[in-house]
C-alpha positions in Angstrom: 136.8 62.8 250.5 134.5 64.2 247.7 131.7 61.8 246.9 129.8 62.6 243.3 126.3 61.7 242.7 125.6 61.1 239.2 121.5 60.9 240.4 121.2 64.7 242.3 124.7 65.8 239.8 126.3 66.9 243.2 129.4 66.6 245.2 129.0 65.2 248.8 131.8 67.0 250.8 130.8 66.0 254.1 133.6 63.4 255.5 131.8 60.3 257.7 133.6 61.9 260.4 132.1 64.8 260.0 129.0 63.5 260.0 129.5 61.2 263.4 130.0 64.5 265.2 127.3 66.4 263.2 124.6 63.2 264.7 126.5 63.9 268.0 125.6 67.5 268.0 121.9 67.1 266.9 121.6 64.1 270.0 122.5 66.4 272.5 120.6 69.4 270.6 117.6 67.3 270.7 117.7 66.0 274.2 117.7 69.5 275.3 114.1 70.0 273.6 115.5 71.9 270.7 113.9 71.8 267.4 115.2 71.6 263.6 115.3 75.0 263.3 116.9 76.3 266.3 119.6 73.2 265.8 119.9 74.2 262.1 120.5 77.8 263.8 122.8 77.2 265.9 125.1 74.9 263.6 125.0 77.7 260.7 123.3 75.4 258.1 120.3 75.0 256.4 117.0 73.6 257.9 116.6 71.7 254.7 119.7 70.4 254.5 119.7 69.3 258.2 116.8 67.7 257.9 117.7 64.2 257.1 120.7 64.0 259.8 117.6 65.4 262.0 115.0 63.1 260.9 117.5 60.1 261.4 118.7 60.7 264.8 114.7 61.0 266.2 114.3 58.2 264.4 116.3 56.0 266.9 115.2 58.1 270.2 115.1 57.6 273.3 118.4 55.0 272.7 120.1 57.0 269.9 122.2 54.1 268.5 125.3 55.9 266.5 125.6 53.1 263.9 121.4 52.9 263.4 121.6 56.5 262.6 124.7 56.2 260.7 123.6 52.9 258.7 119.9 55.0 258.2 121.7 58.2 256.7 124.2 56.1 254.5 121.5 53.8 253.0 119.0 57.2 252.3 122.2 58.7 250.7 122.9 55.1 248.2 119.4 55.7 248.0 119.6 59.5 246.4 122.8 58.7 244.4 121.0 55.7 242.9 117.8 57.5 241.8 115.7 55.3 244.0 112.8 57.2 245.7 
């Protein structure tokens, strides 16, 4: 699935499933005291770009509610897209 933004004039390639697993990944980073830039590391990507995933997932700790962090990262992404800041 290929997204465009017509706001940031980018392409989102990242699949939702692809992002469950990604906030999977960075749970189970973070609960082992890791921080953005070893996860970002370890993953091959970007600090920056993992930042929001990153941000999202703390965001709901200590419970880490999947859909929270998926509803959080969805609505900052119609957020982006929209022009909304």
């Amino acid at each position: 699935m290929f997204i465009f933004c017509s706001y940031t004039r980018h392409f989102s390639f990242m699949v939702p499933g692809t992002k469950v697993e990604r906030i999977r990944q960075i749970t189970k980073k973070i609960n082992k005291g890791k921080s953005l830039d070893q996860i970002a590391d370890e993953m091959e990507i970007d600090s920056a770009d993992l930042k929001p995933l990153w941000e999202a997932v703390l965001s709901e700790a200590p419970d880490y509610d999947e859909r929270k962090i998926i509803e959080k990262i969805f609505s900052l992404e119609r957020k982006e897209c929209s022009g909304s800041h």
